[in-house]
C-alpha positions in Angstrom: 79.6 53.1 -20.4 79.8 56.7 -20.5 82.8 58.5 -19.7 81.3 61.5 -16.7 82.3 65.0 -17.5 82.0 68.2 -15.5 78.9 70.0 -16.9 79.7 73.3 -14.7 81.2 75.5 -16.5 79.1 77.1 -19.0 79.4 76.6 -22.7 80.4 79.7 -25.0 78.6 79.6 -28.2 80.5 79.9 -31.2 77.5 81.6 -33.0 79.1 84.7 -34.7 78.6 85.8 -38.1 79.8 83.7 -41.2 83.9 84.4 -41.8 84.7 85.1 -45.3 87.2 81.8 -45.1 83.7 79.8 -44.1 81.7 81.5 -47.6 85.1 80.7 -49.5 85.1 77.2 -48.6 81.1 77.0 -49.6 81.9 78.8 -53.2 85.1 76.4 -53.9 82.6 73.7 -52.8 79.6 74.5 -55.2 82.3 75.5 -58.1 83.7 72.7 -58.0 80.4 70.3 -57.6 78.9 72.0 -60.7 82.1 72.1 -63.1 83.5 69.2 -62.2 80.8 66.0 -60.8 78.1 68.2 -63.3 75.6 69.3 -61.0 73.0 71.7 -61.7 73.2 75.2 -60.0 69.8 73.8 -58.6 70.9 70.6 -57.1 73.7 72.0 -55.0 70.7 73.9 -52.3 72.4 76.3 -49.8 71.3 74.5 -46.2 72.6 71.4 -47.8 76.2 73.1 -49.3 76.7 74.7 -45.7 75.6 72.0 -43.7 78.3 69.5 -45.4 81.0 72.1 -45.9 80.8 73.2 -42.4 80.6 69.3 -41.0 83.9 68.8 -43.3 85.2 71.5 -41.5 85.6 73.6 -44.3 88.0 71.6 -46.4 87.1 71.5 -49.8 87.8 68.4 -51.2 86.2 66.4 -48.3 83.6 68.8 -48.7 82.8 67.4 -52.4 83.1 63.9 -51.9 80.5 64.0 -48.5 77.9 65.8 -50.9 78.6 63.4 -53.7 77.6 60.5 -51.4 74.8 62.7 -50.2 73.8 62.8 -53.8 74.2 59.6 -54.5 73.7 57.2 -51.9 71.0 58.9 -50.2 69.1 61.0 -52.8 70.0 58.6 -55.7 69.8 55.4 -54.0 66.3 56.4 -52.2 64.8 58.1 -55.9 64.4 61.4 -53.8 65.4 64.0 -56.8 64.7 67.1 -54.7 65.0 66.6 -50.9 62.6 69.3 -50.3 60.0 67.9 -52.2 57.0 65.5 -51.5 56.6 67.0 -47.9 53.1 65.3 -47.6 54.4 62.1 -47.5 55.9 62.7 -44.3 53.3 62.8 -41.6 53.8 59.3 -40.2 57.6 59.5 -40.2 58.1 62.0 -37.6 57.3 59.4 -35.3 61.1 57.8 -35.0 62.8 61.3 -34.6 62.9 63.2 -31.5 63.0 66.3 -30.0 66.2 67.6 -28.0 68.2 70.5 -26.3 71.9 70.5 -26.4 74.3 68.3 -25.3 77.7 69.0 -22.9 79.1 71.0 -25.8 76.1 73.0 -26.5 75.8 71.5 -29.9 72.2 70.0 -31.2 71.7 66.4 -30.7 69.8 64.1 -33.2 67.8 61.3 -31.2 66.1 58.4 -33.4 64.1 56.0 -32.7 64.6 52.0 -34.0 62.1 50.3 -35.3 61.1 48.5 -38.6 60.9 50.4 -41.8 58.7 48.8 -44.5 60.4 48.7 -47.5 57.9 50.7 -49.2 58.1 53.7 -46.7 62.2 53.7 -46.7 61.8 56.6 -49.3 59.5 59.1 -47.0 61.7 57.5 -43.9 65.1 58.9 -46.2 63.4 62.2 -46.9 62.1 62.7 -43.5 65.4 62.0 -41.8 66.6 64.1 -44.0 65.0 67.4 -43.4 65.2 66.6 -39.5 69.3 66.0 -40.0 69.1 69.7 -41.8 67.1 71.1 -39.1 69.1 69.6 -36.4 71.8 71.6 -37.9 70.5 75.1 -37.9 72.9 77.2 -35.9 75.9 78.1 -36.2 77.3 77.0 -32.9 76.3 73.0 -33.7 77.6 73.6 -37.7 81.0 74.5 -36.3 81.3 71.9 -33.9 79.3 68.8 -34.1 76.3 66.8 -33.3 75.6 64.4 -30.9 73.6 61.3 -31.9 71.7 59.2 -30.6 70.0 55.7 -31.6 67.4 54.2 -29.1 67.2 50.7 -30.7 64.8 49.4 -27.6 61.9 48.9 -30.2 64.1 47.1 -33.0 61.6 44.0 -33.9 62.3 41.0 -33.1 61.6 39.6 -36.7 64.0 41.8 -39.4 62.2 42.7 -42.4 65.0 42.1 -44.6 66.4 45.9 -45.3 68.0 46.5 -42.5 71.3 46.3 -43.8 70.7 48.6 -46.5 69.4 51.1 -43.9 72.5 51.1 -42.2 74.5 51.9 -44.9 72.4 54.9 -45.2 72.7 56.0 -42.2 76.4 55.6 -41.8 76.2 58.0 -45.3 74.8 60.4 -43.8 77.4 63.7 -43.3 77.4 63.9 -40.1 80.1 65.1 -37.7 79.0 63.6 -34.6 81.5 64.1 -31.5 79.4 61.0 -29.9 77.5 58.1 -30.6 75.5 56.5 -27.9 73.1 53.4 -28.9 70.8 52.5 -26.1 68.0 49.4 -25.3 70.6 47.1 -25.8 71.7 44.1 -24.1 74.4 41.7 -24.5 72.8 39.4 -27.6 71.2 42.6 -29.3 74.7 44.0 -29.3 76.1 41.5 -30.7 73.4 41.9 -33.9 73.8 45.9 -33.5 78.1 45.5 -33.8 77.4 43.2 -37.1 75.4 45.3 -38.8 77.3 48.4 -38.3 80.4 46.4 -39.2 78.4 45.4 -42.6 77.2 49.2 -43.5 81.3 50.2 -43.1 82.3 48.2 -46.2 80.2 50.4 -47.8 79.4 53.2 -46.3 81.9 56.5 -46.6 81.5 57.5 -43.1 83.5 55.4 -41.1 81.9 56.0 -37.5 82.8 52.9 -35.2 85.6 54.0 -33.1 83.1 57.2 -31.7 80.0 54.2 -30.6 79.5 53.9 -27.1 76.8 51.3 -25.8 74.7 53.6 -23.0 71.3 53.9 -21.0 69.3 57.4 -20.9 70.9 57.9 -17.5 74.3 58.4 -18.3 73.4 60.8 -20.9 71.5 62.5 -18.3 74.0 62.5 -16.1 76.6 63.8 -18.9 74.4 66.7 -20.4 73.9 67.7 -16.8 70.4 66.6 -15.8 67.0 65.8 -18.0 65.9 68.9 -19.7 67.9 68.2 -23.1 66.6 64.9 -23.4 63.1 63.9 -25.2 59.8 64.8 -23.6 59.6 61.3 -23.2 61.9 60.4 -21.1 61.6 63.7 -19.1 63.0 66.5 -21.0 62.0 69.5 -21.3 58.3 70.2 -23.3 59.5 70.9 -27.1 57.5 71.2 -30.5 56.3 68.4 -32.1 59.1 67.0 -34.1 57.0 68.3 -37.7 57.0 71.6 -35.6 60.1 72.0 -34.9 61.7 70.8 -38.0 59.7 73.7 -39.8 61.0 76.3 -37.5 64.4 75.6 -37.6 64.7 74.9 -40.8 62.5 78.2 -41.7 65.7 79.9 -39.3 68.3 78.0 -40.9 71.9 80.4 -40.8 72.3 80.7 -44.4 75.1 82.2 -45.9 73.5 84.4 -48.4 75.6 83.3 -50.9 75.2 84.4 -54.6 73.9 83.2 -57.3 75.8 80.6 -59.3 76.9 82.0 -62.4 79.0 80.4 -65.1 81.4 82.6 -66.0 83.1 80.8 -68.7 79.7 79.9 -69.9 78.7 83.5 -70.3 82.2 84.5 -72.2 81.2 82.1 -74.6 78.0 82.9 -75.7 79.0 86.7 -75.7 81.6 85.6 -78.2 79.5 83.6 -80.2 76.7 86.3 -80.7 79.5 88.7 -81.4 80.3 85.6 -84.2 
């Protein structure tokens, strides 16, 4: 169950301009992610390097290792290359990822749908999730302090497909920074099922998420984000952009840092000093 909280007092948004410690981090970040695990200039992509620096809260080394297994586990393990490629193989993905307002805290929620994923859509499902974690992220206010997620496993089939597993490890890679996790359409059997494969995906997974799952029903998250408008559409919220829609725009308005451009310095002293050769 759902611990009640007062939803009274407003939230203050912590949505001021970048700080200077914040771009810092995000430099040491990419510095070190290019010199030192040999990524290109081109792999280390701005909404990605804030995202994970921020959810890290800014400390560098943690910082490296969550985009590592963001490189690896997600984009490596699923063949993805560039995550913002490929976008027209998205159109019946959208379906599993839903639409929100804020949550007690004022920070974005992510809301997913269970369900089967055929093993030859887990790619496009990866991608897809992708871009709508991104987008889910694209203000400052939820970058600073969190996420709230939220897995509706109601529709998990009754017979598994046989990659389930290997989707949870996924997901548990994912670097998030969630304050809460609520799983709802469960009952007593399911989470039983639910508990083992989450138990599985953390022998494996980086992320190590358990102690922040709570087992809930839609009405005690209405009840804790102080009524139905942030929820879905669907189960009364407020009317939102189709989840394609909405992805676009927020990730179109993502906060980014302006950073600039990568530029190996020890590189360019070299070949200076080999033309003057």
């Amino acid at each position: 169950m759902v611990a009640s909280v007062s939803v009274t007092t407003p939230v203050t948004r912590d949505d001021g301009p970048w700080t200077e410690e914040e771009k810092a981090a995000c430099l040491a970040v990419r510095e070190k992610l290019i010199k030192e695990k040999n990524l290109s200039p081109k792999q280390v992509g701005e909404i990605e390097l804030v995202t994970i620096v921020m959810n890290s809260k800014c400390r560098v080394d943690e910082a490296v290792q969550k985009f590592m297994t963001y490189h690896e586990n997600l984009l490596g393990e699923y063949g993805l290359g560039d995550v913002w490629s490929d976008k027209e193989t998205l159109h019946n993905q959208w379906h599993r990822l839903a639409v929100c307002g804020c949550d007690e805290g004022g920070r974005s929620v992510m809301w997913v749908h269970g369900g089967g994923t055929p093993v030859e859509e887990e790619a496009a499902c990866m991608r897809s999730c992708c871009w709508y974690f991104f987008a889910v992220h694209a203000d400052r206010h939820t970058l600073r302090n969190g996420i709230s997620l939220v897995i509706n496993s109601a529709n998990r089939p009754k017979k598994q497909i046989g990659n389930e597993k290997k989707l949870q490890v996924a997901w548990q890679n994912f670097p998030t920074r969630a304050q809460g996790i609520y799983i709802l359409g469960t009952n007593m059997v399911t989470r039983v099922v639910v508990n083992a494969l989450i138990a599985f995906a953390s022998l494996f997974a980086k992320n190590k998420v358990i102690a922040r799952i709570m087992f809930a029903e839609v009405k005690d998250l209405e009840k804790k984000w102080g009524g139905v408008e942030p929820l879905p559409e669907m189960h009364g919220g407020a009317k939102r952009l189709p989840t394609a829609e909405w992805v676009d725009e927020r990730l179109s308005n993502f906060p980014r840092m302006n950073l600039p451009e990568y530029v190996d310095i020890e590189g360019v002293t070299a070949a200076a000093a080999a033309v003057k050769i």
